[in-house]
Backbone as CSV, one residue per row, in Angstrom:
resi,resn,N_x,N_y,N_z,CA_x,CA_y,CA_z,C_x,C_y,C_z
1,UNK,28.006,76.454,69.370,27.853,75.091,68.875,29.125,74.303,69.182
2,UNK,28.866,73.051,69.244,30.007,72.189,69.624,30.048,71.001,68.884
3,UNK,31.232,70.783,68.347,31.838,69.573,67.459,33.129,68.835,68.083
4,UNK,32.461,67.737,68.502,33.645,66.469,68.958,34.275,65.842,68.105
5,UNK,35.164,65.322,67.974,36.367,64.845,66.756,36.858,63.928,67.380
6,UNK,36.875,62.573,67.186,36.953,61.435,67.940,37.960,60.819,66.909
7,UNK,39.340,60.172,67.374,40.580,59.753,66.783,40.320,58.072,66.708
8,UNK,40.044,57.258,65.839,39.870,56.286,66.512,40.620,55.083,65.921
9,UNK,42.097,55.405,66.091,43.137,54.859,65.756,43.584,54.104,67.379
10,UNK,44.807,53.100,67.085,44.863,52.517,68.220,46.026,52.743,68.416
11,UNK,46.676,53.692,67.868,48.921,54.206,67.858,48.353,55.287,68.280
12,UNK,49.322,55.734,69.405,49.363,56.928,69.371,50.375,57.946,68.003
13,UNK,49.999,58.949,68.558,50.643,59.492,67.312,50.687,59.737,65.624
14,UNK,49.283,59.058,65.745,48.750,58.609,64.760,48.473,59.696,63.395
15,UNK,47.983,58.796,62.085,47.984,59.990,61.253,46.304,60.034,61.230
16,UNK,45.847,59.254,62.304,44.179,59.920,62.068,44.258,60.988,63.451
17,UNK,45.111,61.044,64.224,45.412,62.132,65.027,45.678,63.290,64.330
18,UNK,47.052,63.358,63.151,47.387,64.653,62.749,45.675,64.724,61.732
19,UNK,45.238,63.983,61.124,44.133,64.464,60.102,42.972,65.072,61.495
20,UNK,42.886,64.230,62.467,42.104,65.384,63.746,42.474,66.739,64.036
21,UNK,43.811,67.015,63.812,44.434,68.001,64.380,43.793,68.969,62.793
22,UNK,43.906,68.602,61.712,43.782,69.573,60.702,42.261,69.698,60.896
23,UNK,41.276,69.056,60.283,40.119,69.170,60.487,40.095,70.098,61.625
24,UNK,40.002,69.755,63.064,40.051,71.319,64.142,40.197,72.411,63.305
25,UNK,41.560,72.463,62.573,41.742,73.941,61.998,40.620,74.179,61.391
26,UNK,40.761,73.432,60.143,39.673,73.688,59.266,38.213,74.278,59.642
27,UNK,37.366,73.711,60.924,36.548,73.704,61.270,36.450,75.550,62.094
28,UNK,37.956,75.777,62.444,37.928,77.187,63.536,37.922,77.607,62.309
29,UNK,38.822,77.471,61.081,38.947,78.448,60.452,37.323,78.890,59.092
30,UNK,36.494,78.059,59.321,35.108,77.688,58.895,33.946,79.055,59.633
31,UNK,34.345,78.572,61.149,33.637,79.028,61.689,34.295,79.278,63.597
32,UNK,34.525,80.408,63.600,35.911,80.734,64.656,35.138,80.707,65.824
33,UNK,34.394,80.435,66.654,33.518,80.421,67.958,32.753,79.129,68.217
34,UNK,33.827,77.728,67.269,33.022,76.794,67.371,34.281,76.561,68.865
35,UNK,33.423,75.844,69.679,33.856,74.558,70.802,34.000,73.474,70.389
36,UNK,35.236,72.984,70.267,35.596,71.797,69.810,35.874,70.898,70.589
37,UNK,35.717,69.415,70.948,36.485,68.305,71.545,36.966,67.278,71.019
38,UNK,38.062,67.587,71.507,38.989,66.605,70.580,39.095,65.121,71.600
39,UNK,39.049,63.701,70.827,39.101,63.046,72.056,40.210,61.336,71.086
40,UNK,41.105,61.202,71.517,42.071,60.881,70.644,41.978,59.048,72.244
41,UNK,41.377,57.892,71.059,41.100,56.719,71.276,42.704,56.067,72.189
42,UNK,43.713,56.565,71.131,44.730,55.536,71.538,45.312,56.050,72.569
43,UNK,45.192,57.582,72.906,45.187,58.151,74.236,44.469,57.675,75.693
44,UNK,43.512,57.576,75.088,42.565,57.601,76.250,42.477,56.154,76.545
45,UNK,42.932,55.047,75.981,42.794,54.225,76.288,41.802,53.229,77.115
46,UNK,40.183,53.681,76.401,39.532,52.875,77.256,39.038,51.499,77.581
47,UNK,38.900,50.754,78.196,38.718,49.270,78.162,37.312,49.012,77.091
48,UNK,37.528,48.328,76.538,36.019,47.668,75.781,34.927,47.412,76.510
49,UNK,33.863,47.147,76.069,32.473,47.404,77.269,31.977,46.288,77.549
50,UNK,31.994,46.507,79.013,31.534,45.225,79.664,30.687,45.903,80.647
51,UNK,29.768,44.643,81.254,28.740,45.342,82.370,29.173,45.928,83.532
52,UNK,30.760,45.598,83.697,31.048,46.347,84.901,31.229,48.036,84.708
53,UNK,30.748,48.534,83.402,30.778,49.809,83.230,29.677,50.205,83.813
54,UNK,28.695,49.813,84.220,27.367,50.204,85.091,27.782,50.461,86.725
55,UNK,28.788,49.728,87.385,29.233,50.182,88.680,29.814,51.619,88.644
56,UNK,30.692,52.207,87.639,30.902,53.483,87.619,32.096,53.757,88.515
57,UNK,32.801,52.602,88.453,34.255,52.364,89.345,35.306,52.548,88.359
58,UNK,36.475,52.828,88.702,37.489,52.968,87.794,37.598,53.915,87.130
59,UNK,38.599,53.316,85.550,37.963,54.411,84.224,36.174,54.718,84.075
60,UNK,35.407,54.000,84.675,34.081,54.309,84.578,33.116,55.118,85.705
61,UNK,34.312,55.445,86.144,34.053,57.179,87.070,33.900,58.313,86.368
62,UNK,34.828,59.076,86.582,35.161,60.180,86.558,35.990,60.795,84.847
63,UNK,36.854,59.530,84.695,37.454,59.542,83.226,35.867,59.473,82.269
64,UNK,35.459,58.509,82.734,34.370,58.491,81.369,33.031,59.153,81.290
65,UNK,32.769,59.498,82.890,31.933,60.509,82.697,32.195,62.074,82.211
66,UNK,33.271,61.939,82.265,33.929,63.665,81.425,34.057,63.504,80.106
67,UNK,34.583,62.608,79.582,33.975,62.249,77.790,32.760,61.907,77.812
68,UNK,31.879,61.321,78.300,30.116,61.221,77.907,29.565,62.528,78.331
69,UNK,30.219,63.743,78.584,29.286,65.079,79.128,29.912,65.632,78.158
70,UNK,30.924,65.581,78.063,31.722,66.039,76.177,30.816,65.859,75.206
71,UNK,30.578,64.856,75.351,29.596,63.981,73.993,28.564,64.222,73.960
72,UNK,27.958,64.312,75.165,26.489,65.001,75.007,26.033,66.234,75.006
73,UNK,26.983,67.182,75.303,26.582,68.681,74.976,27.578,68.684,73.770
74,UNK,27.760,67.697,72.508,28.590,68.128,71.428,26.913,68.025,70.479
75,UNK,27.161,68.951,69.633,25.829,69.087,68.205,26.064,68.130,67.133
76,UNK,27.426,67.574,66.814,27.724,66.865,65.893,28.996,66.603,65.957
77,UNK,29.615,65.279,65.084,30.488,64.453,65.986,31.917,64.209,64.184
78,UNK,32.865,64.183,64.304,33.494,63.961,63.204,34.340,62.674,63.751
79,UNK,33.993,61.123,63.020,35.267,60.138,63.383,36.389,60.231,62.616
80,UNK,37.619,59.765,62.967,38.234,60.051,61.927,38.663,58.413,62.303
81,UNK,38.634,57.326,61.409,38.414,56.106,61.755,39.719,55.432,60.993
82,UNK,40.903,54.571,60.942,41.770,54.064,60.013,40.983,53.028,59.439
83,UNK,41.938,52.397,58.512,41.172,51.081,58.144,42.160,50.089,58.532
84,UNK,41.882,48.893,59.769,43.156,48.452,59.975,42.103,46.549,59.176
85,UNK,42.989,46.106,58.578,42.808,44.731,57.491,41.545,44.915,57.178
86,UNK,41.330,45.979,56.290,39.434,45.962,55.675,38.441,46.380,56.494
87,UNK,38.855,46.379,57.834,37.828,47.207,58.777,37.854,47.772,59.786
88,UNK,36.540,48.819,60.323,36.577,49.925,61.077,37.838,49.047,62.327
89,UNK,38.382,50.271,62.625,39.228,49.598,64.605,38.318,49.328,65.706
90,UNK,39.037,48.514,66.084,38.103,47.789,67.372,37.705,49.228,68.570
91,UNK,38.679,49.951,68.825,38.319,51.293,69.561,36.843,51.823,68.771
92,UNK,36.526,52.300,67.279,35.600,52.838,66.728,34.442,52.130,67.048
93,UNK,34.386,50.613,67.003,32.975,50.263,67.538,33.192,50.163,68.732
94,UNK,33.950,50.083,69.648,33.699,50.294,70.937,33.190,51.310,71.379
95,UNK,33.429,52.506,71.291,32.956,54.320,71.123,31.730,54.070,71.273
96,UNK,30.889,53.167,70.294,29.423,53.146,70.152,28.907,52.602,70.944
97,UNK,29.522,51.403,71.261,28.579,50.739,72.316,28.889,50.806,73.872
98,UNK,29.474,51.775,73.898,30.207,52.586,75.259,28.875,53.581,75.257
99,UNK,28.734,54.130,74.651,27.391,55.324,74.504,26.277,54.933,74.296
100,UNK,25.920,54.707,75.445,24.616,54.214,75.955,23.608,55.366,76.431
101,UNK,23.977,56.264,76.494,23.283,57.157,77.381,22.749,58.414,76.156
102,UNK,22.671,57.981,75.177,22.189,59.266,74.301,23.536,60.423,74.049
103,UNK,24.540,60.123,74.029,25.413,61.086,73.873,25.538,61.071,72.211
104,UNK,25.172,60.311,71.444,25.385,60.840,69.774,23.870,60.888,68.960
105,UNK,22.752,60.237,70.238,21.769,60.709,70.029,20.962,61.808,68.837
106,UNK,20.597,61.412,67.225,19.900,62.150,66.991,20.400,63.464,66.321
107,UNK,21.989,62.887,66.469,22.710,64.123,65.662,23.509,64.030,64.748
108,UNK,23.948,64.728,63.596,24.940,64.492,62.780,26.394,63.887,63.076
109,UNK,27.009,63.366,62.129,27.998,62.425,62.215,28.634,62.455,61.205
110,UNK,29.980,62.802,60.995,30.577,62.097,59.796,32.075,61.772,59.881
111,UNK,32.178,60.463,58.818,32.891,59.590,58.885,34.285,59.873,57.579
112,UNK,35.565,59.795,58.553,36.488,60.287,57.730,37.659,59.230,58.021
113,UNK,37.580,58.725,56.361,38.287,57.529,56.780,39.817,57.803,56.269
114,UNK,40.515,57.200,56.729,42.352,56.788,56.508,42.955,55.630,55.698
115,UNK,43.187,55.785,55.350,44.377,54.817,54.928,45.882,55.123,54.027
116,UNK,46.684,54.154,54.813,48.002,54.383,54.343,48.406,53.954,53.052
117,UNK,46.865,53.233,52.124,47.327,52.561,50.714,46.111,53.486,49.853
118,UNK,45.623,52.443,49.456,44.374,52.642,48.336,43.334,52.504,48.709
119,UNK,42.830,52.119,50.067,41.884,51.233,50.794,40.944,52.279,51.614
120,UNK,39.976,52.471,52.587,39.797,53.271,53.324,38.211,53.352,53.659
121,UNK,37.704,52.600,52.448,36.266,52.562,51.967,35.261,51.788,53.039
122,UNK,36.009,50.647,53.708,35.490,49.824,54.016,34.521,50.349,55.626
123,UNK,35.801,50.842,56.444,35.380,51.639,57.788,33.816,52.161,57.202
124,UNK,34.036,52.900,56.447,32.632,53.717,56.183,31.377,52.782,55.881
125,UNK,31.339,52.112,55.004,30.127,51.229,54.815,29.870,50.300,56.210
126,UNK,31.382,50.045,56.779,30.995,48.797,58.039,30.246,50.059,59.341
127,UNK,30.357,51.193,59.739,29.990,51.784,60.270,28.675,52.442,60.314
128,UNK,28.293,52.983,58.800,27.109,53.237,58.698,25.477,52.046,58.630
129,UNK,26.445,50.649,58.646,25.860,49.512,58.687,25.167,49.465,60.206
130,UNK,26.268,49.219,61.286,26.127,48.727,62.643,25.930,49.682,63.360
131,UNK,26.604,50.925,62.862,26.453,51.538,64.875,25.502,52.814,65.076
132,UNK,24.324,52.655,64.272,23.579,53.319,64.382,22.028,53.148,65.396
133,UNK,21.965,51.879,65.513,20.912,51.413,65.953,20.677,51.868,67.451
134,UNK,21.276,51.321,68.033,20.974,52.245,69.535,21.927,53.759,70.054
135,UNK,23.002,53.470,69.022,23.304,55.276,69.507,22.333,56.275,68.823
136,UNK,21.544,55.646,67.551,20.851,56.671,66.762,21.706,57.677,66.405
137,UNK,22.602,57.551,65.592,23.701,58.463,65.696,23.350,58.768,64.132
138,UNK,23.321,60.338,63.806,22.652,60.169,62.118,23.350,60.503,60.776
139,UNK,24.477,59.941,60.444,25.279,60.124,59.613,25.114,61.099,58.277
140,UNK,25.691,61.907,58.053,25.462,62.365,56.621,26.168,62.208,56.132
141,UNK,25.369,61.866,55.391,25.183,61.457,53.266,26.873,61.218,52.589
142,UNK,27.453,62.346,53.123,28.589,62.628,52.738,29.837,62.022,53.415
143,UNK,30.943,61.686,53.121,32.009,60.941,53.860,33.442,61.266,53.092
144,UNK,34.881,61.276,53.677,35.839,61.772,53.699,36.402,60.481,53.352
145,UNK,37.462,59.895,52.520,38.382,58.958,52.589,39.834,59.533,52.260
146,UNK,40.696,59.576,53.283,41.822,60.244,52.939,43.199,59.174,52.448
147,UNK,43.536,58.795,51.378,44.214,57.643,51.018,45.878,58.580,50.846
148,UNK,46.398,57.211,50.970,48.261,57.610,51.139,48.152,58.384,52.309
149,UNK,47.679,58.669,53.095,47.363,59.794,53.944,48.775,60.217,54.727
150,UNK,49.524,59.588,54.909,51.083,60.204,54.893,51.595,61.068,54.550
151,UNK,51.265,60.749,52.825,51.502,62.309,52.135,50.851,63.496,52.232
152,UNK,49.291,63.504,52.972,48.516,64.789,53.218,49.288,65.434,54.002
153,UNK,49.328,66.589,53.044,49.824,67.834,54.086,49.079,69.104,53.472
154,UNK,47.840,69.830,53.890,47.371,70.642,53.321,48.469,72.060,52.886
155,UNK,48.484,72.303,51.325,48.866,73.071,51.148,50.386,72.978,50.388
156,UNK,51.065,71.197,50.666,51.900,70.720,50.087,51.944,69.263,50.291
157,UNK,50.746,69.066,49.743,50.344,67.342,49.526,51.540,66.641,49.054
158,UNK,51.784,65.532,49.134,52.313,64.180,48.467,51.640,64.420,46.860
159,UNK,52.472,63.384,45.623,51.866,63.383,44.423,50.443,62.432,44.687
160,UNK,50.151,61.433,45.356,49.007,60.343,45.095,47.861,61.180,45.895
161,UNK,48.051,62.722,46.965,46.513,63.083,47.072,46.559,64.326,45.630
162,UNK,44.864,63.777,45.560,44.329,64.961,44.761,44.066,66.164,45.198
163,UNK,44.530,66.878,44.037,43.982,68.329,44.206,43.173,68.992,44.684
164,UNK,42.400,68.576,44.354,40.185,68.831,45.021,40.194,68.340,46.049
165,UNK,41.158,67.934,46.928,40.788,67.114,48.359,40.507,68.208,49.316
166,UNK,41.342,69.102,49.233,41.338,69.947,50.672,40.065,70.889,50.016
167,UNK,39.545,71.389,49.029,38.610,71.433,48.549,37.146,71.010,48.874
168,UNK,37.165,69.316,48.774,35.814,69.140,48.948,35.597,68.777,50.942
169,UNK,36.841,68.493,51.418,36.746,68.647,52.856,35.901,69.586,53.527
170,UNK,36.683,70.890,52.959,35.864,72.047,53.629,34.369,71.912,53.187
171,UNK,34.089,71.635,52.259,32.867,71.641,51.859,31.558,70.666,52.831
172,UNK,31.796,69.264,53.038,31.851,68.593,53.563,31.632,69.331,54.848
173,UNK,32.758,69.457,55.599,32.730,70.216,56.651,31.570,71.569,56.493
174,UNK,31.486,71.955,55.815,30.386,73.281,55.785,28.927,72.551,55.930
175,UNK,28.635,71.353,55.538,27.374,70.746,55.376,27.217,70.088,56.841
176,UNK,28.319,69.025,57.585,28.387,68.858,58.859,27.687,69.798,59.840
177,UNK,28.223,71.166,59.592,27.956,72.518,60.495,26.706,72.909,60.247
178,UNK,26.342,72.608,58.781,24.763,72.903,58.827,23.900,71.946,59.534
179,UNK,24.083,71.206,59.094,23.134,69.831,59.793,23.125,70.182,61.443
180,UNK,24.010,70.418,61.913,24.383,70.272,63.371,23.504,71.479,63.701
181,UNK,23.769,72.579,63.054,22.670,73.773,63.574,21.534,73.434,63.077
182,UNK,20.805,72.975,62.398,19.451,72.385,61.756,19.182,71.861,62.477
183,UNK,19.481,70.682,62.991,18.976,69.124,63.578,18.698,69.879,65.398
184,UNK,19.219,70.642,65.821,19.160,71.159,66.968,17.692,71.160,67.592
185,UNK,16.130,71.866,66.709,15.383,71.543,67.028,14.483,70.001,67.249
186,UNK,14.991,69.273,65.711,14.370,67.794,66.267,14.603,67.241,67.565
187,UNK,15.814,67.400,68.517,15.909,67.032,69.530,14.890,67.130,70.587
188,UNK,14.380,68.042,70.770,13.470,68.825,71.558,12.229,67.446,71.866
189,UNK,11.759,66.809,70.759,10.655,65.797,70.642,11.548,64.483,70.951
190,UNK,12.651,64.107,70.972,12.894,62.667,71.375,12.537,61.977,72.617
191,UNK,11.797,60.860,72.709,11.645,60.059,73.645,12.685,59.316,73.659
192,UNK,13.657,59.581,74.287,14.807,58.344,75.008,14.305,57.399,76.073
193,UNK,13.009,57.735,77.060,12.729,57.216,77.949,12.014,55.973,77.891
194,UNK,11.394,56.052,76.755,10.687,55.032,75.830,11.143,54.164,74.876
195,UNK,11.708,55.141,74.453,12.889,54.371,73.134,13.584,54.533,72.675
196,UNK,14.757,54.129,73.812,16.074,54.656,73.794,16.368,53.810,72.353
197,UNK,16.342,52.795,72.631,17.634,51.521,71.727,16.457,51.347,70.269
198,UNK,17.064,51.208,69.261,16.400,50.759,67.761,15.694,49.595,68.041
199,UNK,14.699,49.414,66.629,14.227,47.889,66.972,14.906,46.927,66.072
């Protein structure tokens, strides 16, 4: 099985990078034969979507067809999204409407949000709002908000995270992994050819 982990901060170096980097652990140490892809936004730096992504020139060669074959042989997808002034980053909805081709198609998703204050909430509701419609991308139920997130350090947190955090993560994470092996057969029946995009 395969789980992509998408950074979708716009610094490198970021602390939704190190919270990518833990989650990975978490996830090997869950379940040790998972394939993971890690794919870190402020790295990769891709342009926002325009129709010249249909010529397949440029970054829309070879760079982006190796993250959309990532994406589409991944079972389920973890964002780890900041909150920059109340909402998701411009990279996070770009991700979506870059994936045109069925790459989050029909599969689990979940949304793990950041922030450096009290805040973090917002990414999640603005996401599960918009970017479902033509990626069909199928979020569960469940969602991560990691606040002060500076101070996360599993195992010797800051005083402002709670206790139960690294706690209900894994948990979280255990339900992700189910879904992703569950949902495996609905795929089998999708018409993309018909109906790709929502109405």
């Amino acid at each position: 099985m395969k789980i992509s982990i998408i950074s979708a901060s716009h610094r490198t170096k970021s602390q939704s990078k190190k919270i990518s980097n833990v989650l990975n652990n978490n996830l090997l140490s869950l379940q040790s034969d998972l394939d993971i892809y890690e794919i870190d936004l402020a790295d990769t730096s891709l342009p926002l979507w325009s129709s010249d992504k249909k010529k397949g020139e440029g970054v829309w060669g070879d760079t982006w067809n190796s993250i959309s074959d990532n994406l589409s042989k991944s079972d389920g997808f973890i964002l780890v999204v900041p909150e920059y002034g109340g909402m998701a980053t411009p990279a996070a909805k770009n991700i979506f409407l870059l994936c045109g081709s069925g790459e989050f198609a029909h599969k689990p998703g979940l949304i793990v949000s950041v922030s450096s204050g009290n805040g973090g909430a917002n990414p999640i509701s603005e996401l599960r709002m918009s970017s479902y419609k033509n990626t069909h991308i199928m979020w569960i139920p469940e969602n991560i908000i990691i606040r002060n997130v500076e101070e996360f350090n599993p195992g010797a947190h800051g005083n402002n995270i709670p206790e139960w955090l690294d706690n209900r993560i894994d948990y979280v994470l255990k339900l992700l992994l189910a879904y992703a092996s569950n949902m495996k057969p609905l795929r089998e029946i999708i018409n993309r050819k018909d109906f790709g995009n929502g109405m």
